[in-house]
C-alpha positions as CSV (number, residue, x, y, z in Angstrom):
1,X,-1.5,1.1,17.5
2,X,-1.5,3.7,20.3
3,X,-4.6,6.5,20.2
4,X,-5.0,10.2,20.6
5,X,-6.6,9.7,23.9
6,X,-3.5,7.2,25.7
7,X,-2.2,9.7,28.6
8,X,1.2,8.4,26.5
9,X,0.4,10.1,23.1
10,X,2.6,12.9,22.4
11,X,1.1,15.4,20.4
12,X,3.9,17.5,19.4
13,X,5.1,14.7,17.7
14,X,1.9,14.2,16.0
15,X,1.6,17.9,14.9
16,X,5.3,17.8,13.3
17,X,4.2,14.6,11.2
18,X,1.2,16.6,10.1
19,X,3.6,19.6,8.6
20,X,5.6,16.7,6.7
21,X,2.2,15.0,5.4
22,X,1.2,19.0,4.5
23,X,3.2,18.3,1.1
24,X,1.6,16.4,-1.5
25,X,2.1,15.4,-5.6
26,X,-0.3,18.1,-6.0
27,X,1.6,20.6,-3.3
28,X,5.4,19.8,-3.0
29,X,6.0,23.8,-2.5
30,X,4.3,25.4,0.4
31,X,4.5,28.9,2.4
32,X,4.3,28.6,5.9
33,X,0.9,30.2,5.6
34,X,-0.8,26.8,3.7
35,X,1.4,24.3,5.8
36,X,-0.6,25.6,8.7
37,X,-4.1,26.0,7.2
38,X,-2.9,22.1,5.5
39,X,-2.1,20.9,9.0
40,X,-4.5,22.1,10.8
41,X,-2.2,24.3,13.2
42,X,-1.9,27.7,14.0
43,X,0.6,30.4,12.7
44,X,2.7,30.6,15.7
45,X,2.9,26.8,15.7
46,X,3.3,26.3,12.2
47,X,6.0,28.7,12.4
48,X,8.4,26.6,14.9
49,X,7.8,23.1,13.7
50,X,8.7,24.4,10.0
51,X,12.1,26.2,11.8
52,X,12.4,23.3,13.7
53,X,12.6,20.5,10.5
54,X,14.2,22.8,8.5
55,X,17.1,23.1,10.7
56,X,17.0,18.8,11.3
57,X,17.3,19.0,7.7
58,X,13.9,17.6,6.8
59,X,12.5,20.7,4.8
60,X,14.3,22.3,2.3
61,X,14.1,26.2,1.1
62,X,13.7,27.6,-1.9
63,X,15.0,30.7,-3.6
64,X,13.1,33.0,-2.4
65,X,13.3,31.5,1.1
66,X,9.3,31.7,1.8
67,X,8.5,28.2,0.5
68,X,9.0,25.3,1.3
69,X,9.7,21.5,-0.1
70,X,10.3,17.9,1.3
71,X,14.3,17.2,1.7
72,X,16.1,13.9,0.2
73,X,16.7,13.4,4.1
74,X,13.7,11.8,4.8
75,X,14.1,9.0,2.1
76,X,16.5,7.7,5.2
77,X,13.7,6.4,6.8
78,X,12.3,4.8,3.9
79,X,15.0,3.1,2.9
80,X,16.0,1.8,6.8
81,X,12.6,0.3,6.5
82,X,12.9,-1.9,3.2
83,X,16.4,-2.9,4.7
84,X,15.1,-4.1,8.2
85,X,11.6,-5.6,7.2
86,X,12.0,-9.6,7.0
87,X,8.8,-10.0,4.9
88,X,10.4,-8.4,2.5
89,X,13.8,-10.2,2.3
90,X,12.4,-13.8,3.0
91,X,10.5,-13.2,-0.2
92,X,12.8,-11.2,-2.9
93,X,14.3,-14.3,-4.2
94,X,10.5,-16.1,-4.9
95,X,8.8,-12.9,-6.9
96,X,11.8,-12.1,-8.4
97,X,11.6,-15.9,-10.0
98,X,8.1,-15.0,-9.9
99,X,8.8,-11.9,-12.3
100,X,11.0,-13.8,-14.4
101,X,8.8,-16.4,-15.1
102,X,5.9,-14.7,-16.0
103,X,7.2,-11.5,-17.2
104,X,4.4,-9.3,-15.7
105,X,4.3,-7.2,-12.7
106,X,4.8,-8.6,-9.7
107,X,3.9,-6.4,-5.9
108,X,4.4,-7.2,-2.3
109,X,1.7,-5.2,-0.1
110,X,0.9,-4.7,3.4
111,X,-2.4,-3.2,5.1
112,X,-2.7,0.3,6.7
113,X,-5.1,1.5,7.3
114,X,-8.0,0.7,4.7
115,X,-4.9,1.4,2.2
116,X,-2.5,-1.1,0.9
117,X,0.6,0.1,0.5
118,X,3.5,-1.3,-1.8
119,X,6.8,-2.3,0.1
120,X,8.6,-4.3,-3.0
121,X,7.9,-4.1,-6.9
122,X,8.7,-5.5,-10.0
123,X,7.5,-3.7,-12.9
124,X,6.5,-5.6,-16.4
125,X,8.0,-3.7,-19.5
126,X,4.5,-3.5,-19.9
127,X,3.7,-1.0,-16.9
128,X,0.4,0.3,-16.8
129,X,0.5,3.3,-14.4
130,X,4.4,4.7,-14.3
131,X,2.9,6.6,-11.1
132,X,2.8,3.6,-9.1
133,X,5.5,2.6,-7.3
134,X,7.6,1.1,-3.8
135,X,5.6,3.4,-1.4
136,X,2.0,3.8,-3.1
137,X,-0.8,3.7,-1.6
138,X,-4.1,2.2,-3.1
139,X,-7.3,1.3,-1.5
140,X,-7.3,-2.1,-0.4
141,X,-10.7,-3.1,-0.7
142,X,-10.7,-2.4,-4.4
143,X,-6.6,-4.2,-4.8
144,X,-6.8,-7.8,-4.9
145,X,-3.6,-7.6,-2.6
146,X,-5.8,-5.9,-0.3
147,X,-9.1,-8.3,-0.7
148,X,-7.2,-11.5,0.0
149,X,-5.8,-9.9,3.5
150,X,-9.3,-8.2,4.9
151,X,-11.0,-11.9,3.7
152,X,-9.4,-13.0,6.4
153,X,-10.7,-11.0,9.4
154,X,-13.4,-12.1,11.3
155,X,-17.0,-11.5,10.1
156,X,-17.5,-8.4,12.2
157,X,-14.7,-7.1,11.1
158,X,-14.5,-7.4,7.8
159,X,-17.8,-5.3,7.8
160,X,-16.2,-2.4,9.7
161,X,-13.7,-2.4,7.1
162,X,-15.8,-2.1,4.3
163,X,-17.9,0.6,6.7
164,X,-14.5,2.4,6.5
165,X,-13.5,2.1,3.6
166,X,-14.2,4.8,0.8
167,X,-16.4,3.1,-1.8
168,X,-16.1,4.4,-5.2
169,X,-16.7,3.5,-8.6
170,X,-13.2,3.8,-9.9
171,X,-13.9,2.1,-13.6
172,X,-17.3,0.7,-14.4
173,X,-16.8,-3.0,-12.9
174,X,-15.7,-1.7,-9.4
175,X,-17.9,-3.2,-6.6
176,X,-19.9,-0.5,-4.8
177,X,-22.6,-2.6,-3.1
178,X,-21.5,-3.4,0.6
179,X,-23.0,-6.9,0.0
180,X,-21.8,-7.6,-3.3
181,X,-17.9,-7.0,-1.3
182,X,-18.8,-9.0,1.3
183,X,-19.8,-12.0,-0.5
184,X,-16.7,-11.3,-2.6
185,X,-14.7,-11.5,0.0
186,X,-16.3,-14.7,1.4
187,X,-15.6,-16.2,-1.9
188,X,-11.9,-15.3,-1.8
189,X,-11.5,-16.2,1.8
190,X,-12.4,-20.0,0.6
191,X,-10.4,-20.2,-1.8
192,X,-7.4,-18.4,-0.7
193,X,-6.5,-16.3,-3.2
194,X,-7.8,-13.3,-4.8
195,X,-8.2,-12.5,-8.2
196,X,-9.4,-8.8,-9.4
197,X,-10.7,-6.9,-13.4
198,X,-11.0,-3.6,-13.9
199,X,-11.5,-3.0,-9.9
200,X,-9.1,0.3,-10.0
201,X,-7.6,0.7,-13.6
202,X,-9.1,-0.3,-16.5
203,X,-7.8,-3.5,-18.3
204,X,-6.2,-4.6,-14.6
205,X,-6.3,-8.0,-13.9
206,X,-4.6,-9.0,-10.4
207,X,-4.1,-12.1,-8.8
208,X,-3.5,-12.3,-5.1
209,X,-2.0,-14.5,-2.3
210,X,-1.2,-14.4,1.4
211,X,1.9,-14.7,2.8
212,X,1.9,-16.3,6.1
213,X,4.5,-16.2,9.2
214,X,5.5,-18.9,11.6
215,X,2.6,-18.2,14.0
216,X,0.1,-18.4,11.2
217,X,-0.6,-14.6,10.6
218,X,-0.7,-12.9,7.2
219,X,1.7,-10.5,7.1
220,X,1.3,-9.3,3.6
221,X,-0.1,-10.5,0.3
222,X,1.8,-10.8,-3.0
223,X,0.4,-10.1,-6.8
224,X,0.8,-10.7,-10.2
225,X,-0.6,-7.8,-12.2
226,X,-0.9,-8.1,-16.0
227,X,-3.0,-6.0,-18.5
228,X,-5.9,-8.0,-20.7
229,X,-6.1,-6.3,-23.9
230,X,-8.2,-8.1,-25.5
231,X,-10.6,-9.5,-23.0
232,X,-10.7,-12.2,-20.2
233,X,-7.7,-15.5,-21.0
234,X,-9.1,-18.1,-18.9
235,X,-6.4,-20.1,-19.7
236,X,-3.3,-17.7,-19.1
237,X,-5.6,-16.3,-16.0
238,X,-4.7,-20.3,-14.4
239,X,-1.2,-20.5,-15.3
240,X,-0.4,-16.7,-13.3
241,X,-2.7,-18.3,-10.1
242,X,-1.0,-21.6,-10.0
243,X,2.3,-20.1,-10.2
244,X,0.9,-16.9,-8.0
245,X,-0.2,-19.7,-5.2
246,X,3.1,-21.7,-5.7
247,X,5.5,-18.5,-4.9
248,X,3.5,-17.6,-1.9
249,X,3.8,-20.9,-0.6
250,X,7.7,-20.5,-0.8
251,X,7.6,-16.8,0.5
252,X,5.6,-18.4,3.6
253,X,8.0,-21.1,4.4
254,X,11.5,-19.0,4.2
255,X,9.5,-16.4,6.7
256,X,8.6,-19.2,9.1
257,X,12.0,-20.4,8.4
258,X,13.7,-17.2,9.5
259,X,10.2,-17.0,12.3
């Protein structure tokens, strides 16, 4: 990924992504005013990237024509990405059996960042967040999706992932000790897959494979997600990992097929 500091880095392009990220769940209306104290630019500045995306059609006015909101335009780019990506359609077919079989959630995930973030999804009737969809991001080190991906880095950096990663108790069983998630992540390493309770919601229990391309590189992990109401099922727990492991498996091959 190129850095600030490459003599190619254009930061005008940079500052008008920081006027889109400006807008928020929390903040989808904003006056020019608190899109430049929210990106970090001044008012002349703010002022001509806002004029500028409002006329590509990017930002939208409202009534009173001093806000501003995200356009539906941008969902282009979105979209264009789940349509290109061959991860994601060398492995529909698979976790939608997967999701059949099982009936439970089922999410394809890549690493950004220290962030997973969730390029295909298929809900359970029994959803547990209706927040989360294609497009959310959740910290990885606390997603099983994103545990069985940073197992495999090397030692060194697997630390500095943890070193960067925001470490919070998010339920009462979340890992917080930096050597408790490294010997976690030893342990999934070795056995290739990852399985997660209670890390980020409460009641959660993931289970987690890799799916690997022709050159031998994880690209992206897969997960079955279900809810354990009434404590820990050793017994359904198996069934979801052996059939978790099996789809993976088939996910890898048709991407090292189309590889």
């Amino acid at each position: 990924m190129a850095t600030s500091d490459s003599p190619l880095f254009v930061k005008s392009v940079e500052k008008a992504f920081s006027v889109l990220r400006a807008f928020t769940r929390e903040s989808q209306s904003l006056t020019q005013v608190e899109i430049a104290a929210r990106a970090d630019l001044d008012k002349s500045s703010a002022q001509r990237f806002v004029h500028t995306l409002h006329a590509l059609g990017y930002l939208v006015k409202d009534a009173s024509g001093r806000a501003y909101s995200l356009s539906p335009r941008l969902l282009e780019f979105g979209f264009s990405y789940l349509d290109m990506d061959p991860v994601i359609a060398s492995t529909q077919q698979q976790l939608k059996e997967l999701h059949d079989q099982t009936g439970e959630t089922i999410n394809l995930a890549k690493l950004d960042g220290t962030d997973i973030i969730l390029v295909a999804r298929w809900p359970s009737k029994r959803i547990i967040s209706v927040s989360i969809r294609v497009g959310a991001r959740l910290p990885a080190i606390y997603m099983a999706s994103g545990r069985v991906m940073i197992s495999q880095l090397s030692r060194d950096e697997r630390q500095a992932y943890i070193d960067r990663s925001e470490i919070t108790r998010h339920t009462e069983h979340s890992l917080i000790d930096r050597a408790a998630l490294e010997l976690e992540l030893d342990r999934v390493r070795a056995q290739g897959y990852c399985v997660t309770r209670s890390q980020y919601f409460h009641g959660d229990l993931s289970i987690a494979a890799p799916i690997i391309d022709a050159k031998g590189a994880i690209v992206a992990s897969a997960s079955v997600n279900t809810v354990e109401l009434n404590g820990p099922d050793k017994e359904r727990e198996q069934v979801l990992i052996d059939s978790m492991l099996a789809a993976a498996r088939a996910c890898s091959d048709n991407l090292r097929h189309m590889g």
